[in-house]
C-alpha positions in Angstrom: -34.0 -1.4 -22.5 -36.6 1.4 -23.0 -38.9 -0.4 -20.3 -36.1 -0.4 -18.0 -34.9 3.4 -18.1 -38.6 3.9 -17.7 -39.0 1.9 -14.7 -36.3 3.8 -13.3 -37.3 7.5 -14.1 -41.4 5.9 -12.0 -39.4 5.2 -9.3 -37.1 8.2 -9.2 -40.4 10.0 -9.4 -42.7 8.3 -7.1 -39.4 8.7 -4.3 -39.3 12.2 -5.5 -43.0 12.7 -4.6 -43.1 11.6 -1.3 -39.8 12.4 -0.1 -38.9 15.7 -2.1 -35.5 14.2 -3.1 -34.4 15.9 -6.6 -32.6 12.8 -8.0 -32.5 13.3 -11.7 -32.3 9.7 -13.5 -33.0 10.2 -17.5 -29.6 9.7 -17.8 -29.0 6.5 -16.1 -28.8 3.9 -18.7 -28.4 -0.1 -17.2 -24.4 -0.8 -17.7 -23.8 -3.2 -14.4 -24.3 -0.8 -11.8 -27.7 -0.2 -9.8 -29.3 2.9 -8.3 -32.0 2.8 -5.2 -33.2 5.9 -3.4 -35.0 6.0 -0.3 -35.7 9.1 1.1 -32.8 10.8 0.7 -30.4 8.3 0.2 -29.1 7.3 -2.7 -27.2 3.5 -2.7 -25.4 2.8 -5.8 -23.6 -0.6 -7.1 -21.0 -1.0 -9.0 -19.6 -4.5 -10.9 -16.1 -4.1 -8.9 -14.4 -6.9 -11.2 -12.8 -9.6 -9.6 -16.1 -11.3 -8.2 -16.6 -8.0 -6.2 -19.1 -5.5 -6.3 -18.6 -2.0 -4.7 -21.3 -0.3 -3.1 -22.0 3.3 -1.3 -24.5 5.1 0.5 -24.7 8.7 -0.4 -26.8 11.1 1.7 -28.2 14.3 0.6 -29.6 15.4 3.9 -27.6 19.1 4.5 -26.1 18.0 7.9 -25.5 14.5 8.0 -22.1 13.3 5.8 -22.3 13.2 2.3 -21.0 9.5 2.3 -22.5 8.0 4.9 -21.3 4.0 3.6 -18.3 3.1 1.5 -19.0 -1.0 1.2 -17.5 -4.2 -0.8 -18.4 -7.2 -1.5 -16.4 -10.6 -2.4 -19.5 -12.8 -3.8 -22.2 -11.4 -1.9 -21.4 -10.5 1.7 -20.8 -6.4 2.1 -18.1 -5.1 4.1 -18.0 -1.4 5.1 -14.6 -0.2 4.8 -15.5 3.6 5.6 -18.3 5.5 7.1 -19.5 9.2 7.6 -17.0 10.6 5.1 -17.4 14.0 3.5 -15.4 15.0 0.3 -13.2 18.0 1.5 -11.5 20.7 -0.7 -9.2 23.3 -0.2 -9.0 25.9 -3.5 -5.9 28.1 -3.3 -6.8 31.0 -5.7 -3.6 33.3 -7.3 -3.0 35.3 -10.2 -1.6 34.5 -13.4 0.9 36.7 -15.6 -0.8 36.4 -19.5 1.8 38.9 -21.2 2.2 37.5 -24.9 6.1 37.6 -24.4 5.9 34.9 -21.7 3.5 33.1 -23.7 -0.2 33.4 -22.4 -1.3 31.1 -21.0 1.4 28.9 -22.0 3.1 31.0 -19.7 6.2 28.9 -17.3 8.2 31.8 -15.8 5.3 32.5 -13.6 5.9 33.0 -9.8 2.1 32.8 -8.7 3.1 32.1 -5.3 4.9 35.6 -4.8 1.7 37.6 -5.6 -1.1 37.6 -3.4 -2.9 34.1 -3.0 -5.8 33.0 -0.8 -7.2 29.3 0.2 -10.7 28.7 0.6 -12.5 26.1 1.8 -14.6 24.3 -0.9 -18.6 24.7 0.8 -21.3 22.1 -0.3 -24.8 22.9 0.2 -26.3 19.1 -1.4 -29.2 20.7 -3.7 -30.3 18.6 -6.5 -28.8 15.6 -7.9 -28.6 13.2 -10.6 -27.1 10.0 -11.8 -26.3 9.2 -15.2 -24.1 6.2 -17.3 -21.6 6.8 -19.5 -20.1 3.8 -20.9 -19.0 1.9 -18.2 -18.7 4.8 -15.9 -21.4 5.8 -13.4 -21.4 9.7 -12.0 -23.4 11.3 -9.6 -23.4 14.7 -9.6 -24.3 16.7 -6.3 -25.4 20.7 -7.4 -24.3 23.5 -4.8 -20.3 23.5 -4.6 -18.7 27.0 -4.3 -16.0 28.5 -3.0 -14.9 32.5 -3.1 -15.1 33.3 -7.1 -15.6 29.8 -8.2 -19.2 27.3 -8.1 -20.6 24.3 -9.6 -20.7 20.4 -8.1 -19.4 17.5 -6.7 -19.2 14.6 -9.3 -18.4 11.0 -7.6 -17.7 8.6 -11.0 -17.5 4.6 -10.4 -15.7 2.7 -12.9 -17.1 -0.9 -13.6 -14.9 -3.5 -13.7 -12.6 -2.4 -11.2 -12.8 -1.0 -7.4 -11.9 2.2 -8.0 -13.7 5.7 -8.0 -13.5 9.3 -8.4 -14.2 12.6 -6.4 -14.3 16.0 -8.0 -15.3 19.4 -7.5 -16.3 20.7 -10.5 -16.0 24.7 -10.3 -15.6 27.7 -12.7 -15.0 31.5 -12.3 -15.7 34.0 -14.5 -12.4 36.1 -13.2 -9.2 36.2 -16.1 -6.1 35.8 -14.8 -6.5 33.1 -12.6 -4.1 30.4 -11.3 -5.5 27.6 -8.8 -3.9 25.3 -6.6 -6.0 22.3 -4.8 -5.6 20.1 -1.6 -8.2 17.3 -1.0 -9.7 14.2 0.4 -11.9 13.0 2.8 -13.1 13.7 6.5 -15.3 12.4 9.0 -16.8 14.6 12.2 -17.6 11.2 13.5 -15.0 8.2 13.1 -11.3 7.7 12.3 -9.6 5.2 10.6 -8.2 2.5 12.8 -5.1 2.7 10.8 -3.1 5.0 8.7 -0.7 3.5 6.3 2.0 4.8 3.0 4.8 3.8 1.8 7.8 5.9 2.4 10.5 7.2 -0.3 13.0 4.4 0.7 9.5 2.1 -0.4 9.2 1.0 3.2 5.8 0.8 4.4 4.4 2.6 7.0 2.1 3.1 9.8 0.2 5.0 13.0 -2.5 5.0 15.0 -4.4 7.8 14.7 -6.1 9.8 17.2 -9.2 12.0 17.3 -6.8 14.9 18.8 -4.0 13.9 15.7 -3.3 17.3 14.2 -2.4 17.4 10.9 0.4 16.3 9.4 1.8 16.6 5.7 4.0 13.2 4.5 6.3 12.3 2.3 5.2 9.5 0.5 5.7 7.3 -2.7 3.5 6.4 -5.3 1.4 9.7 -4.0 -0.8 7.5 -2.0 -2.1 7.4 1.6 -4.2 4.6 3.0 -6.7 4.0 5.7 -7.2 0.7 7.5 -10.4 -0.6 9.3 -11.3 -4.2 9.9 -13.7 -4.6 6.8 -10.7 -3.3 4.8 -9.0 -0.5 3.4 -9.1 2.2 1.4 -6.4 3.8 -0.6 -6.8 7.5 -1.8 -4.2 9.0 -4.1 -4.3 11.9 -6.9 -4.0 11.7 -11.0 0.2 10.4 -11.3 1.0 13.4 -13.9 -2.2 15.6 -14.2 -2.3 16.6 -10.4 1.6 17.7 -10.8 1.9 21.1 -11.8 5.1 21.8 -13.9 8.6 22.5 -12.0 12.0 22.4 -12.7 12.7 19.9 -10.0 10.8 17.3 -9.1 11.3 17.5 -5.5 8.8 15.2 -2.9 6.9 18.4 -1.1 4.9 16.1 0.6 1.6 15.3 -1.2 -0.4 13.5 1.2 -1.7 14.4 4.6 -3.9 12.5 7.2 -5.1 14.3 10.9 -7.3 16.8 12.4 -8.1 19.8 11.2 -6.0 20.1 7.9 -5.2 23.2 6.2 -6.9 24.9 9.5 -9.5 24.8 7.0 -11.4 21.7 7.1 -12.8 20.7 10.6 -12.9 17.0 11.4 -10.2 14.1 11.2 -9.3 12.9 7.3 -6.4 12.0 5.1 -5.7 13.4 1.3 -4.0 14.7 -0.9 -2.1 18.5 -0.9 0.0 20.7 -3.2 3.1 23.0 -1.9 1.9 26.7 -3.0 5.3 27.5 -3.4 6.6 24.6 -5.2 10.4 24.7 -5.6 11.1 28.0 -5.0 11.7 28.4 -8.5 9.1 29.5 -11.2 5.8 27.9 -9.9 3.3 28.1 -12.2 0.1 26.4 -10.8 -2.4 25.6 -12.5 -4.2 27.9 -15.8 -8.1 28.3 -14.4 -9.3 30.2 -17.7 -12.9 31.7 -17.2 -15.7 29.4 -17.4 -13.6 26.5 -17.8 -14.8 23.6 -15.6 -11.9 23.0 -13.8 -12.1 19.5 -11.9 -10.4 19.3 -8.4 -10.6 15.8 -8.2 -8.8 12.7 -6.5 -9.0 8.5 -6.8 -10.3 5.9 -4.1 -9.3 2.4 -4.1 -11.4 -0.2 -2.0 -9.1 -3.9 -1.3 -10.5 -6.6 1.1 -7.2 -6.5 2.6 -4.9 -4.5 4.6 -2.8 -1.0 3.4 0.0 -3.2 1.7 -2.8 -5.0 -0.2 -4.7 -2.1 -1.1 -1.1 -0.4 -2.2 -0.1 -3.4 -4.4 -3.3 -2.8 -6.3 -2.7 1.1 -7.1 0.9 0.3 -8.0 -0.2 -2.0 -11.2 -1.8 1.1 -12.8 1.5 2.8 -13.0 3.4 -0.6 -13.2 4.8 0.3 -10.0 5.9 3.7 -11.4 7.8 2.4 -14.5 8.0 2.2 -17.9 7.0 -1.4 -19.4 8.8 -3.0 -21.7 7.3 -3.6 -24.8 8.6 -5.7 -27.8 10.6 -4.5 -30.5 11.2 -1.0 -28.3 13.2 0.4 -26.2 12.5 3.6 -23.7 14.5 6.7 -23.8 13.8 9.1 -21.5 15.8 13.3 -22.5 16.7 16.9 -21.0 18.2 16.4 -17.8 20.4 19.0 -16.1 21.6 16.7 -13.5 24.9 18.3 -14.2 26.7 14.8 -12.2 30.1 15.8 -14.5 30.2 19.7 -13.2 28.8 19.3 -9.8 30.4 15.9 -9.0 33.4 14.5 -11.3 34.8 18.1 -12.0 34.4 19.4 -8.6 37.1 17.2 -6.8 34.5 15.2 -5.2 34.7 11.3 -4.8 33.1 10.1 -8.0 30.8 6.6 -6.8 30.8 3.8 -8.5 27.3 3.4 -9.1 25.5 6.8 -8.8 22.2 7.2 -7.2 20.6 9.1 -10.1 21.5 6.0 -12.5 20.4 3.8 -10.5 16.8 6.2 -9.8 16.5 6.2 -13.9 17.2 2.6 -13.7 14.7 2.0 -11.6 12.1 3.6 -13.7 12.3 1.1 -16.5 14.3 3.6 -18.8 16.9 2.1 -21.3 18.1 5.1 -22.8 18.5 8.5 -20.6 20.4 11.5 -22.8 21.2 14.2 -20.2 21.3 18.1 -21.0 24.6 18.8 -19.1 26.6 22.1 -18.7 22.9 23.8 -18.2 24.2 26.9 -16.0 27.9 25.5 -15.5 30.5 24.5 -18.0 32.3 26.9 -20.6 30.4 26.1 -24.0 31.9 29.1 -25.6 35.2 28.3 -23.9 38.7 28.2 -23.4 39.0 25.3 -25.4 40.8 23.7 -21.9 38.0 24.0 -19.8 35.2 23.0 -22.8 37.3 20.0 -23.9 38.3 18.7 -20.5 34.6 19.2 -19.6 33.7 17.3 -22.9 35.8 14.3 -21.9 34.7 13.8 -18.8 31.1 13.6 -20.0 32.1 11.1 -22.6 34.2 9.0 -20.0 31.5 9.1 -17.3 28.4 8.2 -20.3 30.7 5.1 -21.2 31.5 4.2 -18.3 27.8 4.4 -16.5 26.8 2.2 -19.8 26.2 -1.3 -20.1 24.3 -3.8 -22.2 20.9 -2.9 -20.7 21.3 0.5 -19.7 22.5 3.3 -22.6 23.4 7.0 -20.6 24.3 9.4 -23.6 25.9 12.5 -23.8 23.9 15.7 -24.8 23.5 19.5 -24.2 20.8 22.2 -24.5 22.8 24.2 -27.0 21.0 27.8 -26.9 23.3 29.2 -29.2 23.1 30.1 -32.8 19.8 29.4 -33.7 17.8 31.3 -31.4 15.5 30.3 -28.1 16.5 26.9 -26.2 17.5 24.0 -28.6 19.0 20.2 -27.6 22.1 19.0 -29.6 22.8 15.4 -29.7 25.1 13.2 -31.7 25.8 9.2 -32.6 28.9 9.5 -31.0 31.3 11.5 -28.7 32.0 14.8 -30.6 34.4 17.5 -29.6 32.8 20.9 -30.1 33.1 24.3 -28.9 30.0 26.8 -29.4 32.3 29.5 -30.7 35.7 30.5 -33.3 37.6 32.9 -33.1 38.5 35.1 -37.0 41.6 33.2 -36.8 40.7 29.5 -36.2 39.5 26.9 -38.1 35.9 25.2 -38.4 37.8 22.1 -37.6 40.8 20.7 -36.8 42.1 16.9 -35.9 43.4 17.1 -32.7 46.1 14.3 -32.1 44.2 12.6 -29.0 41.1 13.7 -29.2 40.5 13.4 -33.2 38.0 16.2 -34.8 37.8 19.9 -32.6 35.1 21.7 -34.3 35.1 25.1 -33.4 31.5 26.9 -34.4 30.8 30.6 -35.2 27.5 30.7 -35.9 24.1 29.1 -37.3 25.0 28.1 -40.7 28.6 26.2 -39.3 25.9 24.8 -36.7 24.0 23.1 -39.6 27.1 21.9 -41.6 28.7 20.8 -38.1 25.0 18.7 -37.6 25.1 17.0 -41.0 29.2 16.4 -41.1 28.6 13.9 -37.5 24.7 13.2 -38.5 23.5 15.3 -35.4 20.3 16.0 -34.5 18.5 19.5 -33.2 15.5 20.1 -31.5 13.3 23.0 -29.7 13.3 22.6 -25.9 9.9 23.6 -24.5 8.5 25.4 -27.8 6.5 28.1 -27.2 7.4 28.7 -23.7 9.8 29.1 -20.9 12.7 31.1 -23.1 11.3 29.1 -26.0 8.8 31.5 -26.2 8.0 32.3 -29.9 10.2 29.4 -31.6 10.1 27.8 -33.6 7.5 30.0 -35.5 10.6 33.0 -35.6 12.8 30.4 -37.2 10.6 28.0 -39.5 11.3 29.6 -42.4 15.6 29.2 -41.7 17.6 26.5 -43.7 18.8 24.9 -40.6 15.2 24.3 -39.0 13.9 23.0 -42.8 17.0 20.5 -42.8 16.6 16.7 -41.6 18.8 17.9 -39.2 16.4 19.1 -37.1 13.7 17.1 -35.7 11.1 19.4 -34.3 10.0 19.7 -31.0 9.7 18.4 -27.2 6.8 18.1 -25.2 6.3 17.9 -21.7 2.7 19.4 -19.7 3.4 22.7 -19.7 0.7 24.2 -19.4 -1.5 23.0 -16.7 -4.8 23.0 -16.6 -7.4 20.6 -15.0 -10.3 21.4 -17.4 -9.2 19.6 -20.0 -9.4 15.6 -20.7 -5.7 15.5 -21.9 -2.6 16.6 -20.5 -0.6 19.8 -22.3 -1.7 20.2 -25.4 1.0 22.7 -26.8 3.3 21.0 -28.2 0.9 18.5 -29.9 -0.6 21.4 -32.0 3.0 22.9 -33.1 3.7 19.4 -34.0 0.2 20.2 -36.6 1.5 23.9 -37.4 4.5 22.4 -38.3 3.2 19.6 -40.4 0.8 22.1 -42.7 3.9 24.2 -42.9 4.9 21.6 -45.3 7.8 20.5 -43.1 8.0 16.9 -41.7 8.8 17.5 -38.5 8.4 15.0 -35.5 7.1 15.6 -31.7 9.8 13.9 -28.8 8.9 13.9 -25.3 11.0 15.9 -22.6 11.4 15.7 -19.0 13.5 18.8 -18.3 14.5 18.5 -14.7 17.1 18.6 -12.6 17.9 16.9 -8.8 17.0 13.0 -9.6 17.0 11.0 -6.8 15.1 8.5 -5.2 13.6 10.5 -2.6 11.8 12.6 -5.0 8.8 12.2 -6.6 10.1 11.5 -10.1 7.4 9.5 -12.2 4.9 12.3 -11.5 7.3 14.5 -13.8 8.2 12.1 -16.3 7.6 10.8 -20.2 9.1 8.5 -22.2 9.6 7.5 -25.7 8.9 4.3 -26.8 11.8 4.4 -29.8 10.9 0.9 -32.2 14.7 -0.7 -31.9 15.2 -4.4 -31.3 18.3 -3.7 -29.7 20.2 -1.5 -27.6 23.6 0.0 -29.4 26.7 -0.9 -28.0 28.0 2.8 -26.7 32.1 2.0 -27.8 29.9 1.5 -31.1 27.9 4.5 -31.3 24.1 4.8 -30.7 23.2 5.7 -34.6 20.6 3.6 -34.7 18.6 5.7 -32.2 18.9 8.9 -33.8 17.7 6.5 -37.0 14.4 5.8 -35.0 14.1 9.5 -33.7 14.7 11.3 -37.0 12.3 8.9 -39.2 9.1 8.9 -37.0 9.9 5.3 -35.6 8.5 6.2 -31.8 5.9 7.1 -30.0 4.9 9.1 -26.6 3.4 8.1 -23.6 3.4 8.8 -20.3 3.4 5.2 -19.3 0.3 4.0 -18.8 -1.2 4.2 -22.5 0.4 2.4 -24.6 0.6 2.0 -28.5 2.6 -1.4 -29.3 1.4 -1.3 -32.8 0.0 1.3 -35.2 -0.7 1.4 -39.0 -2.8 3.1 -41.9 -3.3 0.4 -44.6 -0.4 -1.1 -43.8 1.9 2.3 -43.3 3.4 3.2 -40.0 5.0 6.2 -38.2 7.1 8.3 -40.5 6.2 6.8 -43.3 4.5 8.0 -46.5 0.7 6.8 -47.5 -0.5 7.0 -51.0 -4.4 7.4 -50.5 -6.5 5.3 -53.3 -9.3 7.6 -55.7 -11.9 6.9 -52.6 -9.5 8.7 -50.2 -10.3 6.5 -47.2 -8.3 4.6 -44.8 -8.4 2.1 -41.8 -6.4 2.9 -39.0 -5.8 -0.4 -36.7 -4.6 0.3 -33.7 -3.0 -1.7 -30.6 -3.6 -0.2 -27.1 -3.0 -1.4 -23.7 -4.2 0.3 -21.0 -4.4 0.5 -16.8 -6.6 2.9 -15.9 -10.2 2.8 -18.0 -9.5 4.6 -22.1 -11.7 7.8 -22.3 -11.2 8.6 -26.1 -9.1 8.1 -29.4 -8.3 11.2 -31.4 -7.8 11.3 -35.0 -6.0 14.4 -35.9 -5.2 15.5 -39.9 -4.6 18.7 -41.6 -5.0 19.9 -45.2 -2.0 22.5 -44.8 -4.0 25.0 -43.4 -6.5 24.0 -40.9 -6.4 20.5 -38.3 -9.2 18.5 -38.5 -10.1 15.9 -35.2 -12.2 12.9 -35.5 -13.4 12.2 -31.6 -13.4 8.3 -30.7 -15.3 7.8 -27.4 -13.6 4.7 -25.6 -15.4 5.2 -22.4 -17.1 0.8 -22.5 -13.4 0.1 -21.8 -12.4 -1.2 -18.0 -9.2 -0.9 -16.6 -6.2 -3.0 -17.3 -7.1 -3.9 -20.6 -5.4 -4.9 -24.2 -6.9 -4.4 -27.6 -6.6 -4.0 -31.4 -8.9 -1.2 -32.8 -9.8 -0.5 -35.9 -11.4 2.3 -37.4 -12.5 3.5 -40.9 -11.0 7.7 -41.7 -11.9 10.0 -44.4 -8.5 11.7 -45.7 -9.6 13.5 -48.4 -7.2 16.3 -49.1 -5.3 15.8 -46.2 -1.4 15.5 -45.8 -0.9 14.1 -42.6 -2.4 12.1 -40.4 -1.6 11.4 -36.5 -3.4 9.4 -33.6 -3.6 10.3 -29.5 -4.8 8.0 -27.4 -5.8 9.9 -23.4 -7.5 8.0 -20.3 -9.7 8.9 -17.8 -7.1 10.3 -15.4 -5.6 12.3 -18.5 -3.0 9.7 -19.1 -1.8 9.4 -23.0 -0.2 8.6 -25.6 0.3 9.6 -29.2 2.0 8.8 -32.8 3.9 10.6 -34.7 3.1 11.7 -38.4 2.0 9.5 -41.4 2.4 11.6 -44.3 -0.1 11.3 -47.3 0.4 11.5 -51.1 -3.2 11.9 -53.0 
């Protein structure tokens, strides 16, 4: 191996020589893929999986295209799919809020979009370059990106095994305060695509001819993927599914993808890409959090097919299982917090009430078994008349049963925000009759001749009973942000947050920020606070949205949790048994394409208690399945004061892979033990808690 690095680095050096090419290859390792320079040229192959091998052509001469070949082979005869491309970005640079009351740079009630903002174009002078392995990932870096404040590279990363690659503009700014937007792709001065092709929200595909004189357009597309055609085949360009999606409340399609001339007014020359609506939905639009000297990565995906643009699609569909959840053995998916408000807007509003709503049917779609909704979120009367709260409360329960069915469980639930302080979800194992206030002269609870038990609450400790009387469960909405800002920590020391009525917390990706190799990582350390507070808490996922519908773009702004039930309850029956898996640990996270099918320490699982041996060591084994290439493991434990993480590098993994890990851990006066598993597009999943006794 030694004899071959060195082989390389003579070469690279005699090229370097005679041509003044700064190609840096000490860090290119042999792993599959193969790097030639001549002149200033560099050609790079890539094992492309499948009996193909990928190739390109990038040039490092100032004015010619950075890519001047994009190439694949079936056995050994190359086709060019694209030629003459240049990687185009568009930063959009704005200003964050950071007051501690809205929570840093946790911040969500942040309207960037209303301050001043500016787009720049993203300029690339090609200055030196280099080309280094890691794992099964090749990246060559370009130095001399900038644009306004912000400067560092282009990175172009190739992923063995699999046709697929990565563009990024790697840049940092030393200015506080900053929230970025990007747009992206890729353009050519010279030729066009013979064909443009997407799919369109009602999943129909699509296409056009383009033109040289095509302006440019913004689409609406699904699956967040546009495609060009030419006869050697296609090419499919598409963004991160989650990371690239910026936190809203609605998850509205603002048309991500773009093809034409002269996009943004910005970049000169025909292309296609990807784009983000500065001002979101009009509601609190964040962006994204570009701390200083962070290296934030502005980065799309590129998928090379043989075929045509319903090929090439069918292929970037199986990393998000065509934008669902997959079933996995022995679990079912439940999906929370949505303020679709159907029984306020729809049944209670005098308009007809269909059969088979569309929004079901989206959630359906998305390979969720178990949806609790958020309703009366804005409308409703949860303080009252007891008319309006009751008759409200029925038609929720009548609607959840009757939308219900052996493979599909819609459940009744509501984001409290009374009593204990911030925003808090309420659910129950059954229908319950509540209203979130009592008057001096009216009972706790009464039995109601048709509707059974009315409780009637006054405040936090009639909460609590009212939760352990129907075995209820409470948790914090969006901890440490939006109006969640400073809860749980204001209320951890209360006897209704120490109870095992109350579960812990929600995460979604709030914030954003395209530095980092995970997605949000807020919730996942409350989640730790809360654990070395001594309490036993557990970590849910959230979606918190509102308009669902199949136009929109929905599995961008989704999670799910994989609950361990081998059935689905029987709603006329009650749904206990899911608030059984919630409240002992039995679950865990993802955002679909990780996944965690099985997970033990010496033989314990989620929720469960460990008692370590004198040596205080462990063996985690592990189950993963995967789409897009694993990056790393992380192995996070705490003593009760500080959080420890054990780093796993994963990066000799390919895509669409299955396998059982196993991994030695050193636990020594620890008291809780959890696992996350992220890919290389910032994809996860993670466990809950195993507690430890030593």
């Amino acid at each position: 191996m030694r004899k071959i690095i060195l082989t390389y680095v003579f070469l690279f050096a005699l090229h370097a020589g005679a041509q003044e090419s700064k190609v840096d290859l000490s860090g290119f390792k042999k792993n599959g893929s193969e790097v030639r320079i001549n002149q200033k040229i560099i050609t790079l192959t890539w094992p492309a999986g499948n009996n193909q091998t990928g190739k390109m052509l990038i040039d490092l001469e100032n004015d010619h295209a950075m890519l001047k070949s994009i190439q694949l082979a079936k056995g050994k005869i190359f086709k060019e799919i694209g030629s003459d491309l240049d990687p185009a970005f568009v930063l959009t640079i704005g200003k964050r809020s950071l007051s501690p009351s809205s929570g840093g740079w946790d911040i969500f009630f942040d309207r960037v979009p209303k301050k001043p903002f500016h787009s720049y174009p993203v300029t690339i002078r090609k200055q030196n370059a280099s080309v280094r392995t890691n794992g099964q990932q090749t990246i060559l870096t370009i130095d001399g990106a900038h644009a306004d404040r912000f400067k560092g590279n282009v990175e172009i990363t190739f992923y063995n095994g699999s046709p697929l690659f990565n563009v990024a503009a790697v840049l940092s700014t030393e200015i506080d305060s900053t929230a970025i937007l990007y747009d992206a792709g890729l353009v050519s001065k010279k030729a066009i695509w013979k064909t443009m092709a997407w799919a369109n929200v009602q999943d129909q595909m699509q296409q056009a001819t383009p033109s040289a004189t095509d302006t440019s357009r913004n689409l609406e597309v699904k699956y967040r993927t546009i495609i060009g055609e030419n006869p050697g085949g296609s090419l499919a360009l598409f963004p991160a599914p989650h990371q690239y999606f910026y936190p809203l409340d609605e998850a509205f399609n603002l048309k991500f993808t773009w093809f034409g001339q002269n996009f943004h007014k910005l970049i000169p020359g025909f292309g296609m890409g990807i784009r983000q609506d500065p001002y979101g939905d009009n509601r609190y639009v964040p962006w994204f959090n570009a701390p200083p000297k962070t290296q934030q990565r502005l980065n799309f995906f590129c998928l090379l097919d043989e075929g045509n643009a319903t090929s090439a699609l069918t292929q970037v569909k199986k990393f998000t299982h065509n934008d669902s959840y997959k079933a996995v053995p022995g679990y079912k998916t439940m999906a929370t917090h949505f303020h679709n408000e159907f029984i306020s807007d729809v049944v209670l509003a005098g308009k007809p009430v269909p059969e088979k709503p569309e929004f079901v049917d989206v959630l359906k779609k998305h390979g969720l078994d178990i949806v609790k909704l958020a309703e009366f979120h804005g409308p409703g009367h949860p303080k009252g008349p007891d008319n309006d709260r009751l008759k409200e409360l029925g038609a929720l329960f009548q609607q959840t049963k009757r939308l219900s069915d052996s493979k599909f469980l819609l459940l009744p639930g509501e984001e409290a925000n009374n009593f204990y302080g911030g925003h808090w979800l309420a659910f129950f194992p059954k229908p319950v009759y509540w209203v979130m206030s009592r008057k001096p002269n009216e009972s706790f609870v009464v039995d109601d001749p048709k509707l059974g038990k009315v409780y009637h609450v006054g405040n936090k400790e009639e909460m609590l009973k009212l939760l352990e009387l129907e075995k209820g469960l409470a948790w914090t909405a969006h901890a440490r942000t939006k109006a969640s800002t400073g809860y749980p920590d204001a209320y951890k020391d209360e006897d209704f947050f120490k109870s095992e009525t109350f579960l812990g917390a929600a995460w979604k990706a709030i914030p954003a920020d395209l530095s980092i190799p995970t997605l949000s990582q807020r919730v996942l350390k409350l989640g730790d606070d809360m654990a070395n507070w001594g309490l036993r808490k557990h970590v849910i996922s959230e979606a918190d949205i509102f308009t669902i519908t199949h136009q929109n773009e929905m599995y961008a702004h989704l999670n799910v949790n994989y609950l361990e039930l081998p059935n689905l309850p029987n709603y006329e029956q009650g749904w206990q048994s899911v608030l059984d898996a919630m409240r002992k640990g039995k679950f865990f996270v993802s955002t679909g394409e990780v996944l965690i099918p099985s997970f033990s320490i010496n033989g314990k699982k989620s929720g469960e208690t460990l008692k370590l041996t004198s040596a205080r060591t462990a063996n985690i084994n592990m189950a993963l399945e995967w789409t897009f290439p694993l990056n790393f493991v992380d192995i996070v434990s705490g003593d009760g004061k500080e959080i420890y993480h054990q780093r796993i590098n994963l990066n000799n993994t390919q895509s669409f892979g299955k396998k059982t890990f196993s991994w030695p851990v050193k636990l020594a006066g620890r008291k809780w033990v959890r696992v996350e598993a992220w890919d290389v597009v910032a994809n996860g999943a993670f466990t809950q808690m195993i507690w430890l006794d030593q």
